[in-house]
C-alpha positions in Angstrom: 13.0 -7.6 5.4 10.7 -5.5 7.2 7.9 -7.6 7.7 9.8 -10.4 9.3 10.5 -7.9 12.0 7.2 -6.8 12.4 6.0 -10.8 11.9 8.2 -11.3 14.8 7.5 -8.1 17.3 3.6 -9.2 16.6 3.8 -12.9 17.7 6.0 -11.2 20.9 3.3 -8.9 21.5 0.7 -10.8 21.7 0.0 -12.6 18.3 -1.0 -11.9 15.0 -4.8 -11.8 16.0 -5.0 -7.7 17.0 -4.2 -7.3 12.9 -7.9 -8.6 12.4 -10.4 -6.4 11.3 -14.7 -6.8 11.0 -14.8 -4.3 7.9 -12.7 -5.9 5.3 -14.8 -4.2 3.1 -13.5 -1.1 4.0 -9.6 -2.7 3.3 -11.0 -3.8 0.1 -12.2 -0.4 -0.6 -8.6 1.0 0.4 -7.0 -1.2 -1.5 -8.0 -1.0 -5.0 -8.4 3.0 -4.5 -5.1 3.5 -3.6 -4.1 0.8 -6.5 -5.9 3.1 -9.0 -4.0 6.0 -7.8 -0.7 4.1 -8.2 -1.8 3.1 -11.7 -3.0 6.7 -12.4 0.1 8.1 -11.7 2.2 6.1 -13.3 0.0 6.7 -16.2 -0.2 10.2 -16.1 4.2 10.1 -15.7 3.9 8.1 -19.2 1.7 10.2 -20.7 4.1 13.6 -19.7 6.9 14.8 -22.0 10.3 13.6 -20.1 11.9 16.7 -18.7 8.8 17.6 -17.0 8.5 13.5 -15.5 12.3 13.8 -14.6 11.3 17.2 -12.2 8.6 15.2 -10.7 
């Protein structure tokens, strides 16, 4: 539900055009890093014995 309000307080604001960026590359870059990392950690979690994943 978030993002409807933030749709909403954007199109009040002024529109959804200051969200545009020139270097998507860089967001593309971003995005599968930090979707790696998500993966990795999960990963790594499986890979622990349970107590110490629990702690975490």
């Amino acid at each position: 539900f978030g993002l409807l309000f933030f749709l909403v307080a954007a199109r009040f604001y002024g529109g959804l055009g200051g969200l545009k960026t020139s270097r998507w590359q860089w967001h593309l870059l971003r995005t599968l890093l930090a979707t790696g990392a998500m993966f990795g950690f999960f990963y790594g979690l499986s890979q622990m014995p349970l107590v110490n994943a629990l702690t975490i």
